[in-house]
N, CA, C and O atoms as a Tinker XYZ file with bonds, in Angstrom:
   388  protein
     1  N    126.971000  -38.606000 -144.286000    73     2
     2  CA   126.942000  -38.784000 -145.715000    64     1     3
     3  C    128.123000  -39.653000 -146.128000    63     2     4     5
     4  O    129.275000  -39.530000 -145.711000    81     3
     5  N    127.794000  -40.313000 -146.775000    73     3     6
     6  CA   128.686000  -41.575000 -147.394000    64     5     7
     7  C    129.672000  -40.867000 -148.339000    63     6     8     9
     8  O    129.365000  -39.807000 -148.885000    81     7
     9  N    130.836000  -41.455000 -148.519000    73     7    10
    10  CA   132.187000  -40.807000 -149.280000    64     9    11
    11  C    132.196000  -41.680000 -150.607000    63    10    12    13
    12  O    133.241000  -42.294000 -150.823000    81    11
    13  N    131.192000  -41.807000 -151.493000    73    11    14
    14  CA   130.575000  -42.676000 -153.064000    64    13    15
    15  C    130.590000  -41.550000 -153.443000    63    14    16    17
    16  O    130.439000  -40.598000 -152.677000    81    15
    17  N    130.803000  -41.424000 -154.880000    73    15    18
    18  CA   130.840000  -40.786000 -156.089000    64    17    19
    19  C    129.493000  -41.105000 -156.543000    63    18    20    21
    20  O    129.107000  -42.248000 -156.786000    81    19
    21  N    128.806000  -40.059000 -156.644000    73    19    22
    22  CA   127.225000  -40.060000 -157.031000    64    21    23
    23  C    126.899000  -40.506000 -158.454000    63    22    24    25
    24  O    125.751000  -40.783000 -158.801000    81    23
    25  N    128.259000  -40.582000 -159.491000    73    23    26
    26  CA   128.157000  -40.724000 -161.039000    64    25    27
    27  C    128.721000  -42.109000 -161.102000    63    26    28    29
    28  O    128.180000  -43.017000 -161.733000    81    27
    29  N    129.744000  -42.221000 -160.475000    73    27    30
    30  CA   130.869000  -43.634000 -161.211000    64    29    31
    31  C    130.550000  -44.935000 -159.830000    63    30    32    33
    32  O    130.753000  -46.147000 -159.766000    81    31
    33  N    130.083000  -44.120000 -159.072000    73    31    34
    34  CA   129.785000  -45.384000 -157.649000    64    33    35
    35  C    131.332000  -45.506000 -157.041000    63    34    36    37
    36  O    131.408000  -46.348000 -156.146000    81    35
    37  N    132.508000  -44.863000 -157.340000    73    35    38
    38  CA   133.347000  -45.025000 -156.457000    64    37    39
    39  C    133.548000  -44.872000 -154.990000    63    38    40    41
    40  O    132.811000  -44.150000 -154.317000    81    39
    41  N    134.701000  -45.656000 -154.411000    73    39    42
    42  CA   134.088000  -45.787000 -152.618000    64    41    43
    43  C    135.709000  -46.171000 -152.807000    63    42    44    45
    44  O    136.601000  -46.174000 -153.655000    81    43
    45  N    135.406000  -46.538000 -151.207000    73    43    46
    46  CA   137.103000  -46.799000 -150.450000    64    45    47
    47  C    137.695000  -48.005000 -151.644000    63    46    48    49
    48  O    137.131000  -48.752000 -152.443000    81    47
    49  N    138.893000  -47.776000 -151.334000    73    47    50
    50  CA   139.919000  -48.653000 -151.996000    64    49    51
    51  C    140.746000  -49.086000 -150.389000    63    50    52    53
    52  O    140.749000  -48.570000 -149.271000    81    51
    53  N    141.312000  -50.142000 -150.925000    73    51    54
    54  CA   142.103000  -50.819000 -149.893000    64    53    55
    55  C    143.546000  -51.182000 -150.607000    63    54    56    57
    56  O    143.796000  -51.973000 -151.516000    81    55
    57  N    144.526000  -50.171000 -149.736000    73    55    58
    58  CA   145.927000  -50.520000 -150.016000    64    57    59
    59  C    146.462000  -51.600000 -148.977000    63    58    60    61
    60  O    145.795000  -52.276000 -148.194000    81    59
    61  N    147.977000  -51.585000 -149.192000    73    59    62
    62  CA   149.023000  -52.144000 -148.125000    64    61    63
    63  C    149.728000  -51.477000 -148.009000    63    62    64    65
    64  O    150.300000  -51.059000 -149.016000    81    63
    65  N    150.099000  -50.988000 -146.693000    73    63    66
    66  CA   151.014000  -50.737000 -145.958000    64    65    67
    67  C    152.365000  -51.739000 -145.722000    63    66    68    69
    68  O    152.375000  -52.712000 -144.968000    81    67
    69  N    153.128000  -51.423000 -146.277000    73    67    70
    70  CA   154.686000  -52.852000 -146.480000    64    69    71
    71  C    155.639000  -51.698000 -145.623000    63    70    72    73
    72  O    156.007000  -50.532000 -145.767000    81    71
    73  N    155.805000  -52.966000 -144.506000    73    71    74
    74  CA   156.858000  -52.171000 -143.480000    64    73    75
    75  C    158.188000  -52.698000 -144.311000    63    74    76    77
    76  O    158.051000  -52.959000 -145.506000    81    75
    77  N    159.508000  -52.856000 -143.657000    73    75    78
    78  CA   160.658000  -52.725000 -144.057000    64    77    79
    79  C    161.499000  -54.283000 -143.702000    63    78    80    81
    80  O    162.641000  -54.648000 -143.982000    81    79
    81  N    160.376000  -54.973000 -142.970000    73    79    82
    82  CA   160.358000  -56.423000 -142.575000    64    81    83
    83  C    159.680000  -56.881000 -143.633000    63    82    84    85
    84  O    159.380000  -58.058000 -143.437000    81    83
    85  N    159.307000  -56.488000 -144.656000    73    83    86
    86  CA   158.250000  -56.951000 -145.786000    64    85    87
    87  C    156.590000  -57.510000 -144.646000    63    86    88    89
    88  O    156.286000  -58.658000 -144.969000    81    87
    89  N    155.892000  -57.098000 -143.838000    73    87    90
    90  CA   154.590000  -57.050000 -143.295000    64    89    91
    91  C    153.593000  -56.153000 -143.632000    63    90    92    93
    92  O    153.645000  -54.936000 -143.456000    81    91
    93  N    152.533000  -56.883000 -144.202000    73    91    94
    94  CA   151.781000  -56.080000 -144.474000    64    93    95
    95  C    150.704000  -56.011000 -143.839000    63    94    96    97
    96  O    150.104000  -56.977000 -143.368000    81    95
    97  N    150.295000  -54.587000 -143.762000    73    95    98
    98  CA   148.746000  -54.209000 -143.225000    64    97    99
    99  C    148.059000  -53.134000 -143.858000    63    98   100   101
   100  O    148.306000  -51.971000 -144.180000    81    99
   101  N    146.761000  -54.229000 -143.944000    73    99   102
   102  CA   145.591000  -53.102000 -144.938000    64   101   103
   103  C    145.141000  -51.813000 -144.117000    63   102   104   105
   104  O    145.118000  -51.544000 -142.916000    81   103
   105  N    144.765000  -51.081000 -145.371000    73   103   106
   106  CA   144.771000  -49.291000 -145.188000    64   105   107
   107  C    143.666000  -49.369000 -146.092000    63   106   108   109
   108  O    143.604000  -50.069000 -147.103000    81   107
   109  N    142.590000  -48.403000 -145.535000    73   107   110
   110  CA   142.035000  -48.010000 -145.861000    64   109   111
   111  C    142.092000  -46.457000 -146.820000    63   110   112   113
   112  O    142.615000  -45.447000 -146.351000    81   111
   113  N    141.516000  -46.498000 -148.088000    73   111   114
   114  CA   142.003000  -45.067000 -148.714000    64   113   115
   115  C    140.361000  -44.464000 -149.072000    63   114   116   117
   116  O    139.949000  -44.972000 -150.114000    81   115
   117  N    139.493000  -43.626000 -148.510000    73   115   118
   118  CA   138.748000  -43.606000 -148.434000    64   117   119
   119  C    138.429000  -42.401000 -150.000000    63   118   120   121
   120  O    139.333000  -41.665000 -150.396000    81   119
   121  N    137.005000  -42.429000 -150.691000    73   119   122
   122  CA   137.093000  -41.529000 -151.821000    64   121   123
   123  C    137.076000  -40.012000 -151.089000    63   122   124   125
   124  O    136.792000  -39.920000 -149.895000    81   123
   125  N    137.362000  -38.980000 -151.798000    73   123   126
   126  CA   137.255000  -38.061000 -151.804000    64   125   127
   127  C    136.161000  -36.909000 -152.290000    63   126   128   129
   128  O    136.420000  -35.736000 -152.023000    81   127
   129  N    134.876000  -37.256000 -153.037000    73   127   130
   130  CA   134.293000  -36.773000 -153.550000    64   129   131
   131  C    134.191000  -35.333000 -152.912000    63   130   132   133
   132  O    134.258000  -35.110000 -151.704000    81   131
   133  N    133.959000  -34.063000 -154.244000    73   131   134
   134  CA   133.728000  -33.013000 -153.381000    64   133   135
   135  C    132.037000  -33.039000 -154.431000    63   134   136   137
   136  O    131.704000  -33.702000 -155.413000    81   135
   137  N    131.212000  -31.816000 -153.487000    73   135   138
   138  CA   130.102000  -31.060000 -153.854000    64   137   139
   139  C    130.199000  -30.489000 -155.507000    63   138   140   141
   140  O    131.218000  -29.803000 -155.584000    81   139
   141  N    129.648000  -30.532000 -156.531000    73   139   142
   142  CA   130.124000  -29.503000 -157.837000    64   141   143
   143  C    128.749000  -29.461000 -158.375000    63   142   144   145
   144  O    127.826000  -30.273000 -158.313000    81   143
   145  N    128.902000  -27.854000 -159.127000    73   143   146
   146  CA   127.669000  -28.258000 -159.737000    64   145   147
   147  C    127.983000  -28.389000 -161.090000    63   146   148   149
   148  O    129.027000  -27.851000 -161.459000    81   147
   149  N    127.285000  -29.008000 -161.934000    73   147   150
   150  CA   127.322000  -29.763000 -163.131000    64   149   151
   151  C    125.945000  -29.153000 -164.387000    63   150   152   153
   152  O    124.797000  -29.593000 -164.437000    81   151
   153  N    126.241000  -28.612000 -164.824000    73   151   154
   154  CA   124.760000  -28.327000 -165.681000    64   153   155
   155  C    124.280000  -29.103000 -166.551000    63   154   156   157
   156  O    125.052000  -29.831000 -167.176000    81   155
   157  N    123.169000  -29.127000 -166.750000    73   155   158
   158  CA   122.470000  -30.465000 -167.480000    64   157   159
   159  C    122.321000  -29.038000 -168.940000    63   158   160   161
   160  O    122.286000  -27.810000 -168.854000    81   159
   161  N    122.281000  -29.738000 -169.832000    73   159   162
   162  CA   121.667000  -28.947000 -171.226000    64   161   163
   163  C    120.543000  -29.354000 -171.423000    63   162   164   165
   164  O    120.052000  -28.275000 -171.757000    81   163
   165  N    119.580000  -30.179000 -171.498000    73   163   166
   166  CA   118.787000  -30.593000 -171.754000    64   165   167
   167  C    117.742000  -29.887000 -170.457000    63   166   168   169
   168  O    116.734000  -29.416000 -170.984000    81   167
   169  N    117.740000  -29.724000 -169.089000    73   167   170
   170  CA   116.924000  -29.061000 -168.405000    64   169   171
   171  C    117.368000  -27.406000 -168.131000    63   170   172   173
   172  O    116.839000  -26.537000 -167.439000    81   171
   173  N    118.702000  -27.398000 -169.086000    73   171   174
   174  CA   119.249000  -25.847000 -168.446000    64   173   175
   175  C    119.028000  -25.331000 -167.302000    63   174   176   177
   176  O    118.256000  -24.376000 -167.223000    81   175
   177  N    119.546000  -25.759000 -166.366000    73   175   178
   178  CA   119.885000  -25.669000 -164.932000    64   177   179
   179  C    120.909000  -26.654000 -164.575000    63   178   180   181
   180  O    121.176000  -27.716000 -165.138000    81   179
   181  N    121.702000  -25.837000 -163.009000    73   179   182
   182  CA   122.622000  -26.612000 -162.912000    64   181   183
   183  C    122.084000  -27.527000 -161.670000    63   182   184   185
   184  O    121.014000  -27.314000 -161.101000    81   183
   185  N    123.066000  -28.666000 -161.309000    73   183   186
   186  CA   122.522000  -29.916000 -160.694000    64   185   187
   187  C    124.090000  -29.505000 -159.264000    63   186   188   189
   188  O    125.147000  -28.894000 -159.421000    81   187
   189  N    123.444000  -30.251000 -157.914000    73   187   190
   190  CA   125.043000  -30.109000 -157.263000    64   189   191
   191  C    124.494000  -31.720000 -156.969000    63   190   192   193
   192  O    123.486000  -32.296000 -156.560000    81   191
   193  N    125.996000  -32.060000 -157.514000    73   191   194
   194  CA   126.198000  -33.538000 -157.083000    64   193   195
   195  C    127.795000  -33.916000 -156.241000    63   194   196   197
   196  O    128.864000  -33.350000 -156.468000    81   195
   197  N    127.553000  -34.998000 -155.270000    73   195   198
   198  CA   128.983000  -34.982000 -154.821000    64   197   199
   199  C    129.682000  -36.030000 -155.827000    63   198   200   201
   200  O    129.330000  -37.201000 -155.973000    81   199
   201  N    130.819000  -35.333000 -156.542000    73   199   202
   202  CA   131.273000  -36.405000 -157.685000    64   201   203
   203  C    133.003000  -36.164000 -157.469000    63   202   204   205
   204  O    133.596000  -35.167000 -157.058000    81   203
   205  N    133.534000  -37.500000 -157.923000    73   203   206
   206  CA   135.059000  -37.710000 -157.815000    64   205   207
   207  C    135.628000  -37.069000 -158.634000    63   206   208   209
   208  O    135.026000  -36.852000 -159.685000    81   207
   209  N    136.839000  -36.595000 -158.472000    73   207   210
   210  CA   137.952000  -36.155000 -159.704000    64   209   211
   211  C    137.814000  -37.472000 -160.767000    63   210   212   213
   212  O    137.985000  -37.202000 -161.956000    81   211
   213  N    137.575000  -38.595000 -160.482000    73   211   214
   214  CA   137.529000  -39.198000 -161.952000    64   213   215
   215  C    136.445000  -39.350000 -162.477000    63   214   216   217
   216  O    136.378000  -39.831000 -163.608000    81   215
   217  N    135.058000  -38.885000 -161.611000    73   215   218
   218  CA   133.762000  -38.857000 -162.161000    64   217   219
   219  C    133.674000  -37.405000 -163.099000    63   218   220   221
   220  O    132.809000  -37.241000 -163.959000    81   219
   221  N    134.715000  -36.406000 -162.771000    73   219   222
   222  CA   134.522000  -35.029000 -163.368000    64   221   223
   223  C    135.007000  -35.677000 -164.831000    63   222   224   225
   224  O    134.524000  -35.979000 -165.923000    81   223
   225  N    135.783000  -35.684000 -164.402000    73   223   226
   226  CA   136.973000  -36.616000 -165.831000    64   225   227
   227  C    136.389000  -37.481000 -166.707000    63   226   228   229
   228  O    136.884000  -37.681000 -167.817000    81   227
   229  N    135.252000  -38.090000 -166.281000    73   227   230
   230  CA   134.853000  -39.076000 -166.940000    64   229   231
   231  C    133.339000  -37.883000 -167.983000    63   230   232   233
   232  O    133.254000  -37.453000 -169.133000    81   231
   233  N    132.816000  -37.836000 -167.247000    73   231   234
   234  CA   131.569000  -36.308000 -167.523000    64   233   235
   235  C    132.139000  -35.884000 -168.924000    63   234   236   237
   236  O    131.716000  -36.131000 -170.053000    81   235
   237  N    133.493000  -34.996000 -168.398000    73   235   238
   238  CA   134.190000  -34.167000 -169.727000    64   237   239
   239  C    134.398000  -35.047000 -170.763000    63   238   240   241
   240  O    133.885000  -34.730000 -171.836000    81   239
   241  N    135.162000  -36.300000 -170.700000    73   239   242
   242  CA   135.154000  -36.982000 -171.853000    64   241   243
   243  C    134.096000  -37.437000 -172.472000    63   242   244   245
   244  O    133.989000  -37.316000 -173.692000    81   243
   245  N    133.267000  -37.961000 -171.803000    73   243   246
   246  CA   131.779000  -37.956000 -172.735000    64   245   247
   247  C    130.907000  -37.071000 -173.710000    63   246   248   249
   248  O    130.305000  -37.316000 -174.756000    81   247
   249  N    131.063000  -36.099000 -173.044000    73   247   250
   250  CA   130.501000  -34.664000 -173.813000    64   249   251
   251  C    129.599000  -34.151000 -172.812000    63   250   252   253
   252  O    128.715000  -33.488000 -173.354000    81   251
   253  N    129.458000  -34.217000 -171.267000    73   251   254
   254  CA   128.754000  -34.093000 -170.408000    64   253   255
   255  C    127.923000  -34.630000 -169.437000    63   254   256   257
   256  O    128.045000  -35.816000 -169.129000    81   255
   257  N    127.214000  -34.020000 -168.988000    73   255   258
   258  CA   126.228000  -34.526000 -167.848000    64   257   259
   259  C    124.895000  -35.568000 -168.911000    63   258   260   261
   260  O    124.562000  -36.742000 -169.070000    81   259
   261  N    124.661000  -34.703000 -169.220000    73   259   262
   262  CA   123.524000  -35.295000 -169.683000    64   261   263
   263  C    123.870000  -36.380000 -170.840000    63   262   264   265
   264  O    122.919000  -37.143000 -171.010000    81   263
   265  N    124.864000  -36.621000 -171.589000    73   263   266
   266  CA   125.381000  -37.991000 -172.095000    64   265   267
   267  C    125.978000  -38.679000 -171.421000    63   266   268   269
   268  O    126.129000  -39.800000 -171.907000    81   267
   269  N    126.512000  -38.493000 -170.261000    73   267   270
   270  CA   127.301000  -39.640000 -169.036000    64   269   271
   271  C    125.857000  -39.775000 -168.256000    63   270   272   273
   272  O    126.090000  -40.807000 -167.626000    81   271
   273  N    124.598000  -39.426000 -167.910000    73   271   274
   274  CA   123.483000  -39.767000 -167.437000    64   273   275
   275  C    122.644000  -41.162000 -168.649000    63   274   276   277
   276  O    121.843000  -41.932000 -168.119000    81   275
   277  N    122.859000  -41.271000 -169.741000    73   275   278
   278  CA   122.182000  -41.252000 -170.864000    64   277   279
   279  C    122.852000  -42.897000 -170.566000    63   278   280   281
   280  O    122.304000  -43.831000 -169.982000    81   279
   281  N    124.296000  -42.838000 -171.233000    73   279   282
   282  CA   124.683000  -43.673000 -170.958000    64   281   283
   283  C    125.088000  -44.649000 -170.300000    63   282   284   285
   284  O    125.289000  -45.766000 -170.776000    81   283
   285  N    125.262000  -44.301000 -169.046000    73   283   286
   286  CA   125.300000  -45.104000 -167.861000    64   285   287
   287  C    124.025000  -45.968000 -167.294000    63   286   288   289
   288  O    122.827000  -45.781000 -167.506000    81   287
   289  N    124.871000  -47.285000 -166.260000    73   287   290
   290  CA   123.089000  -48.220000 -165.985000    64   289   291
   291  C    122.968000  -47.349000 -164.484000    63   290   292   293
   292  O    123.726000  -46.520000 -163.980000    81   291
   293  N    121.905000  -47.823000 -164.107000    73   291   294
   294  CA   120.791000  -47.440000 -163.036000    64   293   295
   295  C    121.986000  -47.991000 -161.835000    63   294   296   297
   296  O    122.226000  -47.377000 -160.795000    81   295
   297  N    122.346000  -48.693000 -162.064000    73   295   298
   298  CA   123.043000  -49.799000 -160.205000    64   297   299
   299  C    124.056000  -48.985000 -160.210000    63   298   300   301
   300  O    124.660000  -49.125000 -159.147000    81   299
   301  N    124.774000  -47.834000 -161.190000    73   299   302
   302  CA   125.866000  -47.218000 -160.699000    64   301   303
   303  C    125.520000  -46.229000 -160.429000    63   302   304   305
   304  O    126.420000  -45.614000 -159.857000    81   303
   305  N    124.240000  -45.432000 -160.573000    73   303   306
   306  CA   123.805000  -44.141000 -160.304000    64   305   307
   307  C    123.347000  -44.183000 -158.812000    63   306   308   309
   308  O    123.169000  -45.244000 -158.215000    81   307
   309  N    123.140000  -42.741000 -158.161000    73   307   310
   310  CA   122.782000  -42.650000 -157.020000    64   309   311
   311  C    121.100000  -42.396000 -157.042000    63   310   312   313
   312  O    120.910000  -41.984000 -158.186000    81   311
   313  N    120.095000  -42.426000 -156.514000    73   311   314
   314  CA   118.927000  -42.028000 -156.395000    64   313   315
   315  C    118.583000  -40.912000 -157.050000    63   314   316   317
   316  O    117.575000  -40.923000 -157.757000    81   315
   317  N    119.570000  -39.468000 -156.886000    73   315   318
   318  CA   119.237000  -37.956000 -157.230000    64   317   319
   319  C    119.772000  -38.331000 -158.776000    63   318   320   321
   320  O    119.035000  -38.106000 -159.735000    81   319
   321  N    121.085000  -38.910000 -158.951000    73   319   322
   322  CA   121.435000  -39.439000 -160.449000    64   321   323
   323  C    120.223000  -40.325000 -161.157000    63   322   324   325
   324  O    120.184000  -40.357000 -162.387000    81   323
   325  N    119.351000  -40.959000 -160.467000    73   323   326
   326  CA   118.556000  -41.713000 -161.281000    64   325   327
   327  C    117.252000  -40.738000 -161.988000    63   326   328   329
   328  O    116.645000  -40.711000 -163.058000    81   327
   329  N    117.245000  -40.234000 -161.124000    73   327   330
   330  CA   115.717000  -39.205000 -161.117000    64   329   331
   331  C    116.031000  -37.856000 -162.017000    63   330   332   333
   332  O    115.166000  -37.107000 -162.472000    81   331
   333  N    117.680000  -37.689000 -162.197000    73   331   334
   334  CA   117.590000  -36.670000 -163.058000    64   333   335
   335  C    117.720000  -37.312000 -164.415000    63   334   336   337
   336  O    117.462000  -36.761000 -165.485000    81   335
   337  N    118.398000  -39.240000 -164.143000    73   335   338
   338  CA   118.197000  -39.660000 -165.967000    64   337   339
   339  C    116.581000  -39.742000 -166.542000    63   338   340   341
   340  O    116.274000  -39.563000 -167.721000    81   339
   341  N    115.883000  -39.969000 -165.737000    73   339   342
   342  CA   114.863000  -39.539000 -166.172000    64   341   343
   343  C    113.910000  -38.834000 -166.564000    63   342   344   345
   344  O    112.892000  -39.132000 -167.188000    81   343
   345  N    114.428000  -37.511000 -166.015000    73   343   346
   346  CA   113.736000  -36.191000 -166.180000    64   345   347
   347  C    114.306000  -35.554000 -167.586000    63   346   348   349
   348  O    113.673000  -34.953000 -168.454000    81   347
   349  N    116.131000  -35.979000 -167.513000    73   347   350
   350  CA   116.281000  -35.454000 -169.166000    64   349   351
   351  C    116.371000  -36.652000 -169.990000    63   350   352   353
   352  O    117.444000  -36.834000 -170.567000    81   351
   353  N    115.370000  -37.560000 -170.160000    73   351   354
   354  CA   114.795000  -38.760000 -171.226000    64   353   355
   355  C    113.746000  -38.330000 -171.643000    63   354   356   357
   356  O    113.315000  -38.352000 -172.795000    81   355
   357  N    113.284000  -37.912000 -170.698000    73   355   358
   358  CA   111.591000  -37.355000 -171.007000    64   357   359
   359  C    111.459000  -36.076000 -171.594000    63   358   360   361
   360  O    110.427000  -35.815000 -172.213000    81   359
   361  N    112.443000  -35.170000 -171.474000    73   359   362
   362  CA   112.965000  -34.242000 -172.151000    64   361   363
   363  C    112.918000  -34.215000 -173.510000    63   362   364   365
   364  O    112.196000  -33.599000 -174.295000    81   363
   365  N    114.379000  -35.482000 -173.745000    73   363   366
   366  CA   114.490000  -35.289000 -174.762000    64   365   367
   367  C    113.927000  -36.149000 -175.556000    63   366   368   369
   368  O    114.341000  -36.250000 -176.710000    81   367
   369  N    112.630000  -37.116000 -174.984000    73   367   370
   370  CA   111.463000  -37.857000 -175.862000    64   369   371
   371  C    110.554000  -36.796000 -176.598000    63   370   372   373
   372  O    109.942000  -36.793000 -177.666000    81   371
   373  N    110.772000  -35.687000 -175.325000    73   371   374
   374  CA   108.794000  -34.408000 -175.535000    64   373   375
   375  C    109.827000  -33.681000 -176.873000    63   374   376   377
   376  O    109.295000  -33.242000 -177.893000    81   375
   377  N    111.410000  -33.649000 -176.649000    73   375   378
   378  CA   111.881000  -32.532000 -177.876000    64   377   379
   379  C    111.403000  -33.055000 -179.536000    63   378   380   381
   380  O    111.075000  -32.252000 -180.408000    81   379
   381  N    111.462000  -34.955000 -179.780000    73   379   382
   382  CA   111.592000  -35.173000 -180.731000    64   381   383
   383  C    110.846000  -35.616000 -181.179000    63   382   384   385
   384  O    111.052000  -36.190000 -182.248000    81   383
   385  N    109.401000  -35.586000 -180.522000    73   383   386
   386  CA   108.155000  -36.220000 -180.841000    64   385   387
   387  C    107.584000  -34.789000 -181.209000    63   386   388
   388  O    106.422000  -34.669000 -181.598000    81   387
């Protein structure tokens, strides 16, 4: 399983390593995502997605799952992220029709 953030698409970053000769060599800093589950309001149930400390961060400031799904495009979501923006669209099309 790949180390991407299932919400924000984050992945490795690449530092430098600066020895004391001023030489540098690239480092790999790989993401960290853990497992969480996340509840959707709109399907009331919870979802487990592997998401970053700044994908949690990002979630909370929005007002949640289901408005950080809403708002976000398709090329940053993961497959299971795409399929649940669509399940609570359709949701909340059947609530207001």
């Amino acid at each position: 399983m790949s180390r991407v953030c299932r919400l924000t698409g984050k992945g490795r970053q690449v530092e430098y390593n600066v020895s004391h000769a001023n030489k540098q060599d690239q480092a790999d800093v790989p993401a960290q995502p853990a497992e969480r589950d996340l509840i959707s309001d709109a399907l009331g149930q919870s979802v487990k997605l592997r998401v970053s400390t700044a994908g949690l961060r990002s979630v909370e400031h929005v007002g949640g799952l289901d408005n950080w799904l809403l708002k976000t495009s398709d090329e940053k979501l993961s497959t299971k992220a795409r399929r649940l923006k669509r399940e609570i669209a359709k949701k909340q099309a059947a609530e207001t029709a």
